[in-house]
C-alpha positions in Angstrom: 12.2 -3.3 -3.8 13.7 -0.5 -6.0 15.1 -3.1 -8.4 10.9 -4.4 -8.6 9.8 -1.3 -10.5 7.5 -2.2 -13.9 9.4 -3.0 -17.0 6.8 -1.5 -19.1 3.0 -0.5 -18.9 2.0 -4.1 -19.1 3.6 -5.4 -16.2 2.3 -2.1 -14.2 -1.2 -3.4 -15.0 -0.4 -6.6 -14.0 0.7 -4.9 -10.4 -2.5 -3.2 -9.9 -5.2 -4.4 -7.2 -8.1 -3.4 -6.3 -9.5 -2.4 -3.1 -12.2 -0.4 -1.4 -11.8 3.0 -0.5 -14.2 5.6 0.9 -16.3 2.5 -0.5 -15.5 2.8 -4.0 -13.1 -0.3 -5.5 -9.8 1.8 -6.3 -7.1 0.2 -8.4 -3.5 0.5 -6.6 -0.1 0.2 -8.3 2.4 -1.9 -6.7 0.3 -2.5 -3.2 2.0 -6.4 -2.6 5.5 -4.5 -2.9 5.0 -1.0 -1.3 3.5 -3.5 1.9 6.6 -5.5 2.1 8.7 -2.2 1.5 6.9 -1.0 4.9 6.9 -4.4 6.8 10.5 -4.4 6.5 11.0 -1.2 8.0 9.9 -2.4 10.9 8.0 0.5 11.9 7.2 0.4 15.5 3.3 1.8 15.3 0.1 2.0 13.3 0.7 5.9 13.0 4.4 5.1 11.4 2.7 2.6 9.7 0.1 4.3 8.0 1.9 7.2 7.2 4.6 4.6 5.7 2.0 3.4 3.4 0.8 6.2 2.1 4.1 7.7 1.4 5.3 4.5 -0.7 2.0 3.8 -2.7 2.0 7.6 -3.0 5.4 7.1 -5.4 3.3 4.7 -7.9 -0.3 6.4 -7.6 -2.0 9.6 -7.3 -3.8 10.1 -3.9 -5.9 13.5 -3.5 -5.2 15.4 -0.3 -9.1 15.3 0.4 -9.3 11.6 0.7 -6.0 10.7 2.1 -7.3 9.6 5.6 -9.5 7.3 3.8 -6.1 5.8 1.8 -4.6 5.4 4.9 -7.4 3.7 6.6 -7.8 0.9 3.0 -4.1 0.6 3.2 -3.7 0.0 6.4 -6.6 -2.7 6.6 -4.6 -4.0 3.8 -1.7 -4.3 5.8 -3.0 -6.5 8.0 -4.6 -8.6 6.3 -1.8 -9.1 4.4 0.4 -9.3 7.3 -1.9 -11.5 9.6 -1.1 -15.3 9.2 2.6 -14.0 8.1 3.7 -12.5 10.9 2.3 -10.7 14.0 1.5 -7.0 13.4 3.5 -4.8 14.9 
């Protein structure tokens, strides 16, 4: 993953995806990676889990103290969704 970073602007936009948040459609650097990052720490539960997430897509984007529970709620939707059909959740 730290080998993945951008190569240059244009491949950070290509990275960016957006999802609902507080029910506004957000744009977020790097999601696919920082959700692999945190599936394969193998964190044991949805607290580590979202507080994983936020932390990593916290190194690529800006998330404002007042809305960080509603971050952690989109990422971690995110998370599963991306996760179901994968693997089982831990």
């Amino acid at each position: 993953m730290e080998n993945d970073k951008p190569c240059c602007p244009a491949d950070a936009l290509r990275r960016i995806r957006q999802i609902k948040i507080n029910g506004i459609m957000t744009g977020i650097t790097m999601l696919d990676e920082c959700i692999a990052y945190v599936h394969n720490q193998n964190c044991c539960t949805d607290t580590e889990i979202r507080v994983a997430l936020v932390k990593r897509v916290r190194i690529y984007n800006y998330i404002p103290k007042s809305v960080e529970g509603q971050y952690a709620d989109a990422l971690m939707d995110e998370y599963r969704k991306n996760r179901s059909g994968q693997e089982k959740i831990p």
